[in-house]
TORKOL-4160 file (C-alpha; in steps of 0.2 Angstrom, whole numbers, padded with zeros to 4 digits, m for minus):
306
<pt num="1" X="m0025" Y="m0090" Z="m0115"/>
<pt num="2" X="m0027" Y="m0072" Z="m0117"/>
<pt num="3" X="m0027" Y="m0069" Z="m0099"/>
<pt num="4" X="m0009" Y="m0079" Z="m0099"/>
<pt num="5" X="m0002" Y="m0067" Z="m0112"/>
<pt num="6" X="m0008" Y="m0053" Z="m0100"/>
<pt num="7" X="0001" Y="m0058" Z="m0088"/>
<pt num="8" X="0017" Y="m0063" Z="m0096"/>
<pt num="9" X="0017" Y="m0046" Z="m0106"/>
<pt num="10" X="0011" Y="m0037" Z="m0089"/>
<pt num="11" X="0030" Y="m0045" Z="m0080"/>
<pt num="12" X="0041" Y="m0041" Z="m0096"/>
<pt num="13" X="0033" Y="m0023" Z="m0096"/>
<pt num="14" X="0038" Y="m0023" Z="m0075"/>
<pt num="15" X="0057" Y="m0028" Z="m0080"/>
<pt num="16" X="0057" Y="m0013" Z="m0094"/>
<pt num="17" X="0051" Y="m0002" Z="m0081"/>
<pt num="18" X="0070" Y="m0003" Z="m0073"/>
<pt num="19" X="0074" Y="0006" Z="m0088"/>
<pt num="20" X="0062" Y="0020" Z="m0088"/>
<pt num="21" X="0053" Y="0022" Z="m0070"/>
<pt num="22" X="0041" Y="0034" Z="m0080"/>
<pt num="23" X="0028" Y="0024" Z="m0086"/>
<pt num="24" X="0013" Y="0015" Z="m0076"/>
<pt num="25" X="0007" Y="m0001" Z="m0083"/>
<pt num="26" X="m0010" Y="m0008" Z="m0079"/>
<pt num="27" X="m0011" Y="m0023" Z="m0067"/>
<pt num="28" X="m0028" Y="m0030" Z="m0075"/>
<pt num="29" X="m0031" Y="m0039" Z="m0091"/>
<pt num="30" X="m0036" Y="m0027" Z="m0104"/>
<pt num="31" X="m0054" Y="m0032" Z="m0104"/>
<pt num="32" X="m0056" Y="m0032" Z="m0085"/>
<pt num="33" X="m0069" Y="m0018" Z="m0080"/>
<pt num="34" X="m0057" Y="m0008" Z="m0070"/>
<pt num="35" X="m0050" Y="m0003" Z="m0086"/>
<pt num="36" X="m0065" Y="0006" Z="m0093"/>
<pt num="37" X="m0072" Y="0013" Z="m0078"/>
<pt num="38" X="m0078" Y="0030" Z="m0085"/>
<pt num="39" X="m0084" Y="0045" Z="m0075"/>
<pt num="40" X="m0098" Y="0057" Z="m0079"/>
<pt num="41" X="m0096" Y="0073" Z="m0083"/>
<pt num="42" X="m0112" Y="0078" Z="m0072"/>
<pt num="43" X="m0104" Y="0070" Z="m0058"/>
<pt num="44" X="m0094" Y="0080" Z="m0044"/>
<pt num="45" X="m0083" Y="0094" Z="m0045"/>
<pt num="46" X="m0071" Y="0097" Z="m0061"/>
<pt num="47" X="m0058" Y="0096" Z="m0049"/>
<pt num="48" X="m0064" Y="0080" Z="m0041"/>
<pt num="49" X="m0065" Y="0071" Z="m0058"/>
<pt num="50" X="m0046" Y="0077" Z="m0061"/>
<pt num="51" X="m0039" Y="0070" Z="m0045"/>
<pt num="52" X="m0049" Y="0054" Z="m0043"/>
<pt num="53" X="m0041" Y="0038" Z="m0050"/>
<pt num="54" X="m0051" Y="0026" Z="m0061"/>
<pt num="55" X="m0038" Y="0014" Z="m0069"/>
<pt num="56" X="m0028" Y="0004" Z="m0057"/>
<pt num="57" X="m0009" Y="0005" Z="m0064"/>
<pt num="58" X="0009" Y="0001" Z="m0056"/>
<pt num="59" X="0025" Y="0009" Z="m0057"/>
<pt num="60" X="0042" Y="m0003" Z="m0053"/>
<pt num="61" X="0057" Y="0006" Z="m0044"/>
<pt num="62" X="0069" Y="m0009" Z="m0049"/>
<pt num="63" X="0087" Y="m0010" Z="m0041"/>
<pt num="64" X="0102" Y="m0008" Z="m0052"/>
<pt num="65" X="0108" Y="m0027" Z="m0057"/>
<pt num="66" X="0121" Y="m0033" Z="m0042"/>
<pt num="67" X="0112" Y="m0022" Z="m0029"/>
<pt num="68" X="0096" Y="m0030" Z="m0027"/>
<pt num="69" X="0093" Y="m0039" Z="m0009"/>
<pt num="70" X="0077" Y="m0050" Z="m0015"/>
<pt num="71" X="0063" Y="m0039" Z="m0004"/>
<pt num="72" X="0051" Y="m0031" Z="m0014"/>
<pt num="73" X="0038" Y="m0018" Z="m0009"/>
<pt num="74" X="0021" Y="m0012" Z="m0013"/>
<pt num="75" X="0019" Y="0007" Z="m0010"/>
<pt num="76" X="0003" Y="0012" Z="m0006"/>
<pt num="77" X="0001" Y="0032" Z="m0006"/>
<pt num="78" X="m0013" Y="0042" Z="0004"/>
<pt num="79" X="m0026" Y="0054" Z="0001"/>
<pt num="80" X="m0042" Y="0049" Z="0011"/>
<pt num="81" X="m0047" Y="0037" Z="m0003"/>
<pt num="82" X="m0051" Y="0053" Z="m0013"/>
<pt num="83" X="m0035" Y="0055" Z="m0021"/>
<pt num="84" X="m0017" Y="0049" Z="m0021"/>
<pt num="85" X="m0002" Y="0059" Z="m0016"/>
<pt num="86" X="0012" Y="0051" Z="m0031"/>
<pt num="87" X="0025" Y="0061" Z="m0027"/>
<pt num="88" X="0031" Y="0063" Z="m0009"/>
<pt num="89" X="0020" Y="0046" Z="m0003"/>
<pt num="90" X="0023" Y="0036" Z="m0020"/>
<pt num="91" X="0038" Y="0040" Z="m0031"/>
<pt num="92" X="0050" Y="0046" Z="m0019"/>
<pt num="93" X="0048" Y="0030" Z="m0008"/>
<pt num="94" X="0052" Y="0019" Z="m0023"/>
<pt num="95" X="0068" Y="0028" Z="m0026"/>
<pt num="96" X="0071" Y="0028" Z="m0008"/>
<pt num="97" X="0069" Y="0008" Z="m0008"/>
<pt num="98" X="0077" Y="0008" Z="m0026"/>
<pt num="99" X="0094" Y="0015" Z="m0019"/>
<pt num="100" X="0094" Y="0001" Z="m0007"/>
<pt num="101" X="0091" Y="m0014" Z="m0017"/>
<pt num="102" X="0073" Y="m0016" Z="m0016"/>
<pt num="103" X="0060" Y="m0017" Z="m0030"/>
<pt num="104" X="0048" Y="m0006" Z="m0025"/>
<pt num="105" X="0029" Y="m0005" Z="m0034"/>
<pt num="106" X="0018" Y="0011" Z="m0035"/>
<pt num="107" X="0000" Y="0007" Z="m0036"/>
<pt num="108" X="m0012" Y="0019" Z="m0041"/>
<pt num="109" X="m0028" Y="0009" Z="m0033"/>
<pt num="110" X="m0043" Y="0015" Z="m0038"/>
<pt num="111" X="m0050" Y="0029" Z="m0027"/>
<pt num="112" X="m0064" Y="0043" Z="m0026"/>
<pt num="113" X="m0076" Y="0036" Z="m0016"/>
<pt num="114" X="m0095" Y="0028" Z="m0029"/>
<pt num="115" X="m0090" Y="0013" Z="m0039"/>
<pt num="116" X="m0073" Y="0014" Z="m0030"/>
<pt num="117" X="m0079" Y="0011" Z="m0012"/>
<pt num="118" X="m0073" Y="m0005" Z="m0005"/>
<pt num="119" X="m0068" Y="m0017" Z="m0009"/>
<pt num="120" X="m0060" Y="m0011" Z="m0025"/>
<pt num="121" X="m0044" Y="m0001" Z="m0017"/>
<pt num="122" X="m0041" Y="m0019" Z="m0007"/>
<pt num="123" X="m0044" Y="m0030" Z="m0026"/>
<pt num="124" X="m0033" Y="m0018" Z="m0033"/>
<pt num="125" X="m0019" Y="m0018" Z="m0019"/>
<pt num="126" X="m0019" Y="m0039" Z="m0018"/>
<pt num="127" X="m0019" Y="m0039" Z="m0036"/>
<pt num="128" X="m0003" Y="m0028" Z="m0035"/>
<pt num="129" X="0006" Y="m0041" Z="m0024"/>
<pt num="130" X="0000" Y="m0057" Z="m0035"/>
<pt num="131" X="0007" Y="m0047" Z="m0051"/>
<pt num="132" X="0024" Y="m0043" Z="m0041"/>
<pt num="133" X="0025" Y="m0064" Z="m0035"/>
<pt num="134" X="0023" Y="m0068" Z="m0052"/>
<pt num="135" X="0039" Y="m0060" Z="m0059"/>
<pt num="136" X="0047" Y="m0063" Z="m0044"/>
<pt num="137" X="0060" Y="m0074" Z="m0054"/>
<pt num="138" X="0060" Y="m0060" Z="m0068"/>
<pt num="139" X="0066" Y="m0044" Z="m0056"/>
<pt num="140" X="0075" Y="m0053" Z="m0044"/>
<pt num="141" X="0063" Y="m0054" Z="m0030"/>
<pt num="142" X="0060" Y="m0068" Z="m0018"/>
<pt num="143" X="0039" Y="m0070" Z="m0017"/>
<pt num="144" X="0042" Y="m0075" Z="0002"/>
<pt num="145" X="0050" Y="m0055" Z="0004"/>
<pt num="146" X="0036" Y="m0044" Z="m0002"/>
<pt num="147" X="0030" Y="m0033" Z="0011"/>
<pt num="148" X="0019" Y="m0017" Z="0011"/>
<pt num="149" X="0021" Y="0002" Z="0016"/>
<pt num="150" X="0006" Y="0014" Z="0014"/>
<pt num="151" X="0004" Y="0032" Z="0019"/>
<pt num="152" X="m0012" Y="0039" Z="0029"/>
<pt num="153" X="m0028" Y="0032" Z="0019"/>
<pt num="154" X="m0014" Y="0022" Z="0009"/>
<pt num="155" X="m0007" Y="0015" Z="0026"/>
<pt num="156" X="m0026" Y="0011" Z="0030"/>
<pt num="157" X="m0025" Y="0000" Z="0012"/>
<pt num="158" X="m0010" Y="m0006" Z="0019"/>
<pt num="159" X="m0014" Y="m0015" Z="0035"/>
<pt num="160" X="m0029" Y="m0021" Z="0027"/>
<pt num="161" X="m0017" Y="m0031" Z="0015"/>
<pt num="162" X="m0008" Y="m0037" Z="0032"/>
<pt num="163" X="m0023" Y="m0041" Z="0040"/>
<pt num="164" X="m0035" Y="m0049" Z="0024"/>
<pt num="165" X="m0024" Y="m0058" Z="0016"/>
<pt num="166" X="m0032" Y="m0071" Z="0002"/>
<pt num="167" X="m0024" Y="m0089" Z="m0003"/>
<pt num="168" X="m0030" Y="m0086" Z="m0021"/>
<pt num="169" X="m0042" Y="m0095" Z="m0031"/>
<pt num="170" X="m0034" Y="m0112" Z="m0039"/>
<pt num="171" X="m0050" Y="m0112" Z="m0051"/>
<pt num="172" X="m0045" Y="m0096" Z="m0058"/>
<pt num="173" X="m0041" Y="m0094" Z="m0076"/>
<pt num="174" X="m0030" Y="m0079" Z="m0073"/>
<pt num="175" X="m0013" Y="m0089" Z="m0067"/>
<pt num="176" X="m0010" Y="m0072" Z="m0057"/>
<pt num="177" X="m0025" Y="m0075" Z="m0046"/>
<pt num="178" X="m0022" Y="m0093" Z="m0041"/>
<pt num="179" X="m0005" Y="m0083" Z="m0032"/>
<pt num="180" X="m0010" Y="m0079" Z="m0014"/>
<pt num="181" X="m0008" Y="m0062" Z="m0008"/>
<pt num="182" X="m0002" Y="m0060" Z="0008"/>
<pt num="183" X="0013" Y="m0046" Z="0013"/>
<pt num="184" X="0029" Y="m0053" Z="0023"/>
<pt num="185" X="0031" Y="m0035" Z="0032"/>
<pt num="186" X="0020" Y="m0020" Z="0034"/>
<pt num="187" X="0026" Y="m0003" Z="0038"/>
<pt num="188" X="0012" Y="0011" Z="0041"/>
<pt num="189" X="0016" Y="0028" Z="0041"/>
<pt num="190" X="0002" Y="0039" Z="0052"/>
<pt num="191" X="m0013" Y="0028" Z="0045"/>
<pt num="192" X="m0031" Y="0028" Z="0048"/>
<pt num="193" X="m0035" Y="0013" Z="0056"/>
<pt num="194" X="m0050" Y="0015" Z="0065"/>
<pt num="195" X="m0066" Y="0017" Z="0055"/>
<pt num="196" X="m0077" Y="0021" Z="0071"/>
<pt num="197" X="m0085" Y="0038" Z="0075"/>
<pt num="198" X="m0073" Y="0044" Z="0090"/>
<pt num="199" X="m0054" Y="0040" Z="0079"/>
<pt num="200" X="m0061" Y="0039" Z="0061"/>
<pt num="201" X="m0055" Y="0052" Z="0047"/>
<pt num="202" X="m0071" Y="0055" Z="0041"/>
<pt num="203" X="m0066" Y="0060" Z="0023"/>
<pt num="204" X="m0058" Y="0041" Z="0021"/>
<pt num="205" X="m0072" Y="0033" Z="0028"/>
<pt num="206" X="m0084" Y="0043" Z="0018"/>
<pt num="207" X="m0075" Y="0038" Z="0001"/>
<pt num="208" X="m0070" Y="0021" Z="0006"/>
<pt num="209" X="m0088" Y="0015" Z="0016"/>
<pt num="210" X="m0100" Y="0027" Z="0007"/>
<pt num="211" X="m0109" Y="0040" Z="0018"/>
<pt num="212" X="m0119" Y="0028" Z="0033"/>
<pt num="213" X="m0107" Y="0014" Z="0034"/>
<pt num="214" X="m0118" Y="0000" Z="0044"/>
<pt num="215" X="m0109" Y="m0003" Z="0060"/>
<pt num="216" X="m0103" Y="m0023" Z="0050"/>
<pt num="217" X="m0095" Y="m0016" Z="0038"/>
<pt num="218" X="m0084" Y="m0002" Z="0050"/>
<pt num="219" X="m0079" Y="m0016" Z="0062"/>
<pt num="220" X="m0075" Y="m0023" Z="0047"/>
<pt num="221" X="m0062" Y="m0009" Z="0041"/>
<pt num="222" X="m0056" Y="m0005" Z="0060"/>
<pt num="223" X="m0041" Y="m0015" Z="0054"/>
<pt num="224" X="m0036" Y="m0018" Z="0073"/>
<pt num="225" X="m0047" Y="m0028" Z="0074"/>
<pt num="226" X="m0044" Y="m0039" Z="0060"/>
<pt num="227" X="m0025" Y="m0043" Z="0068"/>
<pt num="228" X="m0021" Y="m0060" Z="0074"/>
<pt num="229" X="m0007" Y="m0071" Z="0075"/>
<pt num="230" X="m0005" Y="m0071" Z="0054"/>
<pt num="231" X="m0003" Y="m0053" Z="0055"/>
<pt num="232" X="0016" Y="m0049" Z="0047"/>
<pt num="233" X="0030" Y="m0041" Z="0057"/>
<pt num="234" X="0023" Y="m0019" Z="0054"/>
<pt num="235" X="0033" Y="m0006" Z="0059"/>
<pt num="236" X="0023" Y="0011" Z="0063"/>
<pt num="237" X="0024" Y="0028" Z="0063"/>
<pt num="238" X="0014" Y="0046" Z="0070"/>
<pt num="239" X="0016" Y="0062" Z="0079"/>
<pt num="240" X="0008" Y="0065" Z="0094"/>
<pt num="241" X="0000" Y="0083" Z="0085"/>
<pt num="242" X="m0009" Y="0074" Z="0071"/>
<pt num="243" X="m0022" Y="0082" Z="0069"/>
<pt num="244" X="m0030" Y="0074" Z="0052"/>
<pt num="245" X="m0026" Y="0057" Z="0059"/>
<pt num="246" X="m0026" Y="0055" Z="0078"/>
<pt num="247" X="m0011" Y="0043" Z="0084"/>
<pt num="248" X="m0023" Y="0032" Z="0093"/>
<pt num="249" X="m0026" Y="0024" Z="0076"/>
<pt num="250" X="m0006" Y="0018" Z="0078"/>
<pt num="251" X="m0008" Y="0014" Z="0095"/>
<pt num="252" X="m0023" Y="0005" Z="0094"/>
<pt num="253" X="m0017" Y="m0007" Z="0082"/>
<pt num="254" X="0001" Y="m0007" Z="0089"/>
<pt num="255" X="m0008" Y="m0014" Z="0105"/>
<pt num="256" X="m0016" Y="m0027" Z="0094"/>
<pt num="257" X="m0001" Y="m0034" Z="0088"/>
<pt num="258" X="0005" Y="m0037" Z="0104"/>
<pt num="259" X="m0010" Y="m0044" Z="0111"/>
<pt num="260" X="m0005" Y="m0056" Z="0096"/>
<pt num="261" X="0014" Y="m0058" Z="0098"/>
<pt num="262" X="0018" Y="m0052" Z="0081"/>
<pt num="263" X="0035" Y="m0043" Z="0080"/>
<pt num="264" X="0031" Y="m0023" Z="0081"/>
<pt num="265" X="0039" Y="m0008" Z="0085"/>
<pt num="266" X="0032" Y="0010" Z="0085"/>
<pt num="267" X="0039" Y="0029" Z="0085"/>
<pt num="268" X="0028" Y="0040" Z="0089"/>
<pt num="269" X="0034" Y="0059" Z="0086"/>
<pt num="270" X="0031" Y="0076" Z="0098"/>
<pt num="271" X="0030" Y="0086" Z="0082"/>
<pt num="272" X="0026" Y="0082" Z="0063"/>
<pt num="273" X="0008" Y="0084" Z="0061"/>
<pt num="274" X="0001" Y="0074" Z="0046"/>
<pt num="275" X="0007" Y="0070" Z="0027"/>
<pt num="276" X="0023" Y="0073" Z="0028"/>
<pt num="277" X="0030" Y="0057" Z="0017"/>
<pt num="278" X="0049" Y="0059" Z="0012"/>
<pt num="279" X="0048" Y="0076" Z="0015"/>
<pt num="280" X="0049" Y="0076" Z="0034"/>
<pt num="281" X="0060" Y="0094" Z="0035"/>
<pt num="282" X="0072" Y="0097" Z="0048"/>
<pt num="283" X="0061" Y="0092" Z="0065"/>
<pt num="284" X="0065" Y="0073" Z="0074"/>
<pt num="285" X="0053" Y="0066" Z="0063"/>
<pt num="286" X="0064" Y="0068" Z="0050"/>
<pt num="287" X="0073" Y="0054" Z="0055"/>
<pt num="288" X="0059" Y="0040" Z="0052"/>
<pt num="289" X="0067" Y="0035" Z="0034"/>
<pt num="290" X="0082" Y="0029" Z="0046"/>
<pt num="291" X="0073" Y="0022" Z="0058"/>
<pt num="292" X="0063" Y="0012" Z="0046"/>
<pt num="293" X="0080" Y="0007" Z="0038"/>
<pt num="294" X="0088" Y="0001" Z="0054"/>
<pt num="295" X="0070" Y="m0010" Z="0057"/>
<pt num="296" X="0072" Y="m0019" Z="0040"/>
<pt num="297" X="0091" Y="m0021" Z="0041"/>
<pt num="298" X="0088" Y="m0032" Z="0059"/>
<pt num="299" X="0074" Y="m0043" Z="0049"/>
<pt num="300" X="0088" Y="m0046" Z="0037"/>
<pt num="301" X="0077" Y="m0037" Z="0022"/>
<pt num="302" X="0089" Y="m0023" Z="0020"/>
<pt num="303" X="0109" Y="m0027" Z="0018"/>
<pt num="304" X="0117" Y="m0017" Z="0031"/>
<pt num="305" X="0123" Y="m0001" Z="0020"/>
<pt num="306" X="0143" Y="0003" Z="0027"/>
């Protein structure tokens, strides 16, 4: 019963949210352990234990009443699984989305590498989406309409969600995780992809896999290899002189979805290097808001702005 109130508390508290897009509100019941994670003063760097997220909370971005289209997204902000970037890769897409009628979600997964290696960022992220279906009726969102965007390691979050979807457990107590958790639409903006030693970002493999990931468990998070025919429409992005984040990751799984016949399409970028997020400046890459615009309006999950 208490696990019910949770979750019709944790929906009303979402709507509120239209309201005041200020406040995060946690996506697990109060006496789930991801809510007391502590972190040991002895452990790390100060600065390391100021940036590293250890309670997994949500921020809704709801479209003003009459403007709402039903598509909902998850946003899923990078920072090689150490940190999260909240401003240019978190807040600013949700009022992006917002202005266009979709309820967009902000999730700060749990991150910093230790007890926050996998497959805590994935639980968190799957969670996210449950939560966001199961207000569906509550903010205006059709649950067959909620996709995923994520930024470098967040866009590495993002198409694991596209590629390891669950069909929920319908033995659970919690109602929320009897919803399955599986995205519509992914869109992946210069993402790690690959966990392997020749394309991985080390620091995201590091913090997500721990320091000698066994070869099972990085096949396992060398998400193009996890594609198949159940794999959503995805919509990437990269430039060519990413450093931080080769474009082969993009291309690899790019190649994957066809190989798969899932709907795709790719721009890849001469310029823009890495982490740019709505802040692309005045190069050609500044145009991938649009272009990511005109890709959901022809999957009918944008209205076509006049």
């Amino acid at each position: 019963m208490f696990r019910f109130i949770f979750c019709f508390l944790a929906i009303c508290q979402t709507v509120a949210l239209a309201e005041d897009p200020s406040v995060f509100v946690p996506i697990w019941p109060e006496d789930h352990a991801a809510n007391h994670q502590e972190v040991d003063d002895n452990e790390g760097t100060p600065e390391w234990r100021e940036r590293i997220e250890t309670r997994p909370e949500m921020m809704a971005y709801l479209p003003a009443e009459g403007i709402g289209n039903g598509t909902a997204v998850l946003v899923l902000p990078g920072g090689a699984y150490g940190n999260l970037a909240l401003e240019h890769e978190g807040s600013f897409v949700g009022e992006w989305f917002q202005e266009r009628g979709v309820a967009a979600f902000v999730l700060k997964y749990r991150c910093g590498g230790g007890p926050n290696q996998q497959p805590v960022p994935l639980q968190d992220a799957q969670r996210a989406l449950r939560l966001i279906a199961a207000g569906a009726e509550e903010t205006g969102v059709n649950p067959q309409k909620i996709g995923v965007i994520g930024f470098s390691a967040g866009g590495h979050l993002a198409s694991c969600v596209a590629t390891m979807g669950d069909d929920g457990n319908p033995e659970a107590m919690d109602p929320v995780d009897r919803l399955p958790a599986h995205a519509a639409f992914a869109v992946l903006v210069y993402p790690v992809i690959s966990m392997d030693d020749g394309l991985a970002h080390r620091g995201s493999r590091r913090n997500l896999l721990g320091e000698n990931p066994n070869d099972a468990l990085m096949e396992r998070y060398t998400t193009w290899k996890q594609v198949d025919k159940q794999t959503p429409p995805t919509l990437l992005f990269h430039s060519s002189d990413d450093k931080s984040v080769v474009p082969a990751n993009s291309i690899r799984f790019y190649e994957a979805l066809l190989a798969n016949k899932v709907p795709t399409a790719m721009h890849i970028f001469a310029h823009g290097g890495h982490g740019y997020g709505m802040h692309p400046g005045k190069r050609s890459f500044r145009k991938w808001p649009e272009l990511m615009e005109g890709w959901l309006t022809e999957r009918t999950l944008l209205k076509k702005r006049e």
